[in-house]
N, C-alpha and C positions, 0 to 999 in steps of 0.2 A: 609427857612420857614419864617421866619423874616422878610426877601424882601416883601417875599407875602403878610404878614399879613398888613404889611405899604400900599401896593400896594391900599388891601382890603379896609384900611381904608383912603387914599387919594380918592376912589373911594366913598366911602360912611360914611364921619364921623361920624354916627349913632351906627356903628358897634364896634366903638371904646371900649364901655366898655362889651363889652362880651369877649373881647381878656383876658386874663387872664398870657399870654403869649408876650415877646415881639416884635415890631413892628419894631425895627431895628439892625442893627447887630456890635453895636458901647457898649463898655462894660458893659453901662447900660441896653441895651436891651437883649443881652447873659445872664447878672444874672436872667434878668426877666424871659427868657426863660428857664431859667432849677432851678428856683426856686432860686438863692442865695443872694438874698437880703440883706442879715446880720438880725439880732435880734434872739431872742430864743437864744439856747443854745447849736444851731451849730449840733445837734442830727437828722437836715433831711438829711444830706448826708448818713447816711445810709439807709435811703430811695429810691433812685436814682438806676436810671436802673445801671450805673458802679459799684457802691457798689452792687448791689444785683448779678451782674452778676462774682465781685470778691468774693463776699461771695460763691456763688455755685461753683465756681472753685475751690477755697481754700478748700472746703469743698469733692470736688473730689477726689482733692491732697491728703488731709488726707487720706479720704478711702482707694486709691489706696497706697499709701506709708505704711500703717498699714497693708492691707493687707500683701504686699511684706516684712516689717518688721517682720511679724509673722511668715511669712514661711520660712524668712532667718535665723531668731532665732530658729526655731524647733518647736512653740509652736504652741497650737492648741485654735485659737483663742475664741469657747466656752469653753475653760477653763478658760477665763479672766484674762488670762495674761498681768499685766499692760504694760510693759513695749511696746509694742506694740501701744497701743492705746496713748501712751504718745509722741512717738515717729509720731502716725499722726497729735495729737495734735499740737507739734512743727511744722509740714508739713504746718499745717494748718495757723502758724501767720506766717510762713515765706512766703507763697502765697498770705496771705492779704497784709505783708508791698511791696511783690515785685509788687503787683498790686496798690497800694499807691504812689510808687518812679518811677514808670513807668509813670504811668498816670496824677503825678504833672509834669515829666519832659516831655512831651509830648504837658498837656496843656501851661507850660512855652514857647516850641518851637512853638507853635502856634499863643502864643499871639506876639511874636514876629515876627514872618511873616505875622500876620491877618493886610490887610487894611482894615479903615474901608470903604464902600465906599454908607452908608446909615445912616448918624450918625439922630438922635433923632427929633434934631433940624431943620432939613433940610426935604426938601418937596419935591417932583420929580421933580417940576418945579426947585427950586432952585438948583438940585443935575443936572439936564441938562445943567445948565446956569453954573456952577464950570466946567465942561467937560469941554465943548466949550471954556473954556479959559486954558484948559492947553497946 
C-alpha cells in the first residue's frame, strides 16, 4: 500500500498531505504506516490491530483454559471458585507474552529479509534509472 500511496502522490503532489499514512516502504515509511513514530508514552501499541487481535485471543485462552480448569477441579464455576478463574488468568499473560515473542521474532525476521525497494527519498523516475544500472 505504500507503493501505491507514493505511486498516488508522484502522480499528483497535491494529495500529499491527506496521506496520513506512509508513502514508502523504507523504515521511515513502515512507522508512518502503522503509527510508530516514537513520542508519547509508547501506550498506542495497544491500540493496533496485533495487540487488539492478541488481547482477544489471550482473552479466549483464558475462558477456555478456566473453563476446562473448573471441570477438571470438580467445581462448579457459579460457585466462584477462585482457583479456576486464577488459573485462566495465568492463561491469559501467558498468551499475551507468546503473542509478544512471536510477533517481535517475526517482525525481527522480516526486517531482515525486507528490501527496501521504494526508499523516501527516491522518485519513480530515479527508482527506474538505479534498476537499469544493476
Amino acid at each position: 500500500m505504500n507503493r501505491l500511496r507514493k505511486a498516488y502522490v508522484e502522480l499528483e503532489p497535491d494529495l500529499k498531505p491527506f496521506f496520513v499514512t506512509g508513502t514508502s516502504d523504507d523504515a521511515e515509511g513502515m512507522r508512518q504506516t502503522y503509527a510508530a513514530h516514537g513520542g508519547g508514552i509508547g501506550l498506542h501499541v495497544l491500540i493496533t490491530v496485533p495487540a487488539t487481535v492478541a488481547f482477544v485471543n489471550s482473552a479466549l485462552l483464558a475462558v477456555l483454559v478456566t473453563i476446562v480448569a473448573s471441570r477438571w477441579m470438580g467445581m462448579d464455576m457459579a460457585a466462584g471458585g477462585p482457583l479456576g478463574p486464577l488459573v485462566g488468568g495465568i492463561a491469559f499473560v501467558v498468551g499475551v507474552a507468546a503473542h509478544i515473542a512471536f510477533g517481535y521474532r517475526g517482525a525481527m525476521q522480516f526486517e531482515q529479509r525486507r528490501q527496501v525497494s521504494t526508499p523516501a527519498h527516491f522518485t519513480a523516475r530515479e527508482e527506474r534509472a538505479a534498476h537499469r544500472h544493476d
